[in-house]
C-alpha positions as CSV (number, residue, x, y, z in Angstrom):
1,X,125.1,-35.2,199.1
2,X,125.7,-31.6,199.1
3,X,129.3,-30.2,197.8
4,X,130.6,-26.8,198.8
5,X,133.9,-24.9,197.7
6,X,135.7,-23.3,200.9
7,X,138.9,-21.5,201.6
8,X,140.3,-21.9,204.5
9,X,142.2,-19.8,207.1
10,X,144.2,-21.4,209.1
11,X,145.9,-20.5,212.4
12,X,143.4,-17.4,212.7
13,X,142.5,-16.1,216.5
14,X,139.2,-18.0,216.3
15,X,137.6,-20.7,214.5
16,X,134.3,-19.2,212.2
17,X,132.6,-20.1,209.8
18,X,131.5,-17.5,207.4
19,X,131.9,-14.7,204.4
20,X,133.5,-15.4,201.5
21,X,136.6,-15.4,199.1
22,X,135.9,-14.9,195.3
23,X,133.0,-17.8,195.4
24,X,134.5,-20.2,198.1
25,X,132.9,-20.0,201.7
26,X,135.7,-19.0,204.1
27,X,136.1,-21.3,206.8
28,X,138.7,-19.9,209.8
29,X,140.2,-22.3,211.8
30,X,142.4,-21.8,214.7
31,X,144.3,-24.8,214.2
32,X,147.5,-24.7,212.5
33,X,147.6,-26.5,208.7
34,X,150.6,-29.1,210.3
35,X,149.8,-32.8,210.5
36,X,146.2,-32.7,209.7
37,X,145.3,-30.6,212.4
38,X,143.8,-28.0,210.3
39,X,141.3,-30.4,208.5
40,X,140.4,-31.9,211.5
41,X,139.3,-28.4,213.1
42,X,137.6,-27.4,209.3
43,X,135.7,-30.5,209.5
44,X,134.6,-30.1,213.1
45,X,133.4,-26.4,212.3
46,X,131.9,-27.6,209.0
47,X,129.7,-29.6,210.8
48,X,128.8,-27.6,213.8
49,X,127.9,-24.6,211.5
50,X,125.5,-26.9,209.2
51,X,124.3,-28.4,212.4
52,X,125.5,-31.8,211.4
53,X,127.4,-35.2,212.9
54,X,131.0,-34.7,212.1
55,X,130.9,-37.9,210.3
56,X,128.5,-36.6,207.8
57,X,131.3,-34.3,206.8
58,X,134.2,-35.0,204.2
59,X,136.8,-33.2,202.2
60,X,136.6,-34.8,198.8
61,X,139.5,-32.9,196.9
62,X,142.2,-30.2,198.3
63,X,143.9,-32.1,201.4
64,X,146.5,-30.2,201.2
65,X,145.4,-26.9,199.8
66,X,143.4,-23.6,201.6
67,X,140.8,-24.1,198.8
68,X,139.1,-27.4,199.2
69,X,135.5,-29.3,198.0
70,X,133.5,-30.5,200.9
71,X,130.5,-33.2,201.0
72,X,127.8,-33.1,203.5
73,X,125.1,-35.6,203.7
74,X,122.3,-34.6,204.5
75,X,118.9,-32.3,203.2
76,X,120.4,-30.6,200.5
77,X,117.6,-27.9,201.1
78,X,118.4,-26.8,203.9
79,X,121.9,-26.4,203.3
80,X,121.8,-24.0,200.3
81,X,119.5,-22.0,202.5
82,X,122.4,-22.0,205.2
83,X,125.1,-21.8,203.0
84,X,123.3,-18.5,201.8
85,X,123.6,-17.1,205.5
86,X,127.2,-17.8,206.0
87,X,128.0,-16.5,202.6
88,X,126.4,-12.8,203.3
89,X,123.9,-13.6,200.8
90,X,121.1,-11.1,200.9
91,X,118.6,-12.7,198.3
Protein backbone atom coordinates (compact mmCIF):
# COMPACT_ATOMS: atom_id res chain seq x y z
CA UNK A 1 0.00 0.00 0.00
CA UNK A 2 1.31 3.24 -0.97
CA UNK A 3 0.13 6.54 1.16
CA UNK A 4 0.32 9.98 -0.33
CA UNK A 5 -0.54 13.52 1.21
CA UNK A 6 -2.71 15.69 -1.30
CA UNK A 7 -4.46 19.00 -1.24
CA UNK A 8 -7.13 19.33 -3.01
CA UNK A 9 -8.86 22.12 -5.18
CA UNK A 10 -12.08 21.86 -5.55
CA UNK A 11 -14.50 23.46 -8.03
CA UNK A 12 -11.43 24.44 -10.25
CA UNK A 13 -12.12 24.81 -14.35
CA UNK A 14 -10.64 21.29 -14.87
CA UNK A 15 -9.88 18.27 -12.96
CA UNK A 16 -5.62 17.63 -12.88
CA UNK A 17 -3.62 16.12 -11.19
CA UNK A 18 -0.34 17.68 -10.47
CA UNK A 19 2.27 20.32 -8.77
CA UNK A 20 2.39 20.77 -5.35
CA UNK A 21 1.43 22.74 -2.17
CA UNK A 22 4.11 22.93 0.66
CA UNK A 23 4.67 18.84 0.46
CA UNK A 24 1.07 17.67 -0.39
CA UNK A 25 0.41 16.73 -4.18
CA UNK A 26 -2.30 19.08 -5.48
CA UNK A 27 -5.10 17.30 -6.89
CA UNK A 28 -7.80 19.83 -8.85
CA UNK A 29 -11.02 18.69 -9.11
CA UNK A 30 -13.95 20.22 -10.93
CA UNK A 31 -16.40 18.91 -8.66
CA UNK A 32 -17.81 20.98 -6.02
CA UNK A 33 -16.74 19.75 -2.15
CA UNK A 34 -20.83 19.36 -1.40
CA UNK A 35 -22.21 15.90 -0.63
CA UNK A 36 -19.18 13.92 -1.41
CA UNK A 37 -18.93 14.93 -4.80
CA UNK A 38 -15.58 16.31 -4.50
CA UNK A 39 -14.04 12.91 -3.12
CA UNK A 40 -15.62 11.07 -5.54
CA UNK A 41 -14.05 13.20 -8.51
CA UNK A 42 -10.36 13.16 -6.29
CA UNK A 43 -10.60 9.49 -6.17
CA UNK A 44 -11.58 9.06 -9.84
CA UNK A 45 -8.52 11.29 -10.92
CA UNK A 46 -6.35 9.67 -8.28
CA UNK A 47 -6.64 6.63 -9.96
CA UNK A 48 -6.62 7.61 -13.60
CA UNK A 49 -3.36 9.63 -12.94
CA UNK A 50 -1.57 6.42 -11.17
CA UNK A 51 -3.09 4.33 -13.87
CA UNK A 52 -5.07 2.35 -11.39
CA UNK A 53 -8.82 0.68 -10.85
CA UNK A 54 -10.69 3.26 -8.83
CA UNK A 55 -11.28 0.72 -6.30
CA UNK A 56 -7.66 0.44 -5.48
CA UNK A 57 -7.96 3.93 -4.31
CA UNK A 58 -9.00 5.29 -0.72
CA UNK A 59 -8.94 8.34 1.39
CA UNK A 60 -7.74 7.12 4.76
CA UNK A 61 -7.87 10.42 6.90
CA UNK A 62 -9.25 14.15 5.88
CA UNK A 63 -12.98 13.44 4.52
CA UNK A 64 -13.84 16.47 5.06
CA UNK A 65 -10.67 18.61 4.74
CA UNK A 66 -8.65 19.99 1.28
CA UNK A 67 -5.55 18.18 2.76
CA UNK A 68 -6.20 14.45 2.85
CA UNK A 69 -4.00 10.89 3.15
CA UNK A 70 -4.63 8.65 0.29
CA UNK A 71 -3.87 4.69 -0.12
CA UNK A 72 -3.25 3.08 -3.36
CA UNK A 73 -2.66 -0.55 -3.75
CA UNK A 74 -0.58 -1.38 -5.86
CA UNK A 75 3.58 -1.47 -6.88
CA UNK A 76 4.72 0.87 -4.58
CA UNK A 77 7.70 1.42 -7.13
CA UNK A 78 6.22 2.66 -9.58
CA UNK A 79 4.24 5.04 -7.77
CA UNK A 80 7.02 7.02 -6.11
CA UNK A 81 8.49 7.16 -9.60
CA UNK A 82 4.98 8.74 -10.71
CA UNK A 83 4.38 10.61 -7.80
CA UNK A 84 7.89 12.26 -8.69
CA UNK A 85 6.47 13.43 -12.13
CA UNK A 86 3.31 14.96 -10.91
CA UNK A 87 5.06 16.62 -8.15
CA UNK A 88 7.65 18.64 -10.56
CA UNK A 89 10.33 16.61 -9.18
CA UNK A 90 13.45 17.06 -11.28
CA UNK A 91 15.79 14.39 -9.46
Amino acid sequence: MFIIEIRVKPNASRSYVGGVHGERLVVSVQAPAVDGKANKAVMESIAKAFDVRKNAVAIVHGLTSRDKRISIVGDETLFKQKLQELRGDLF
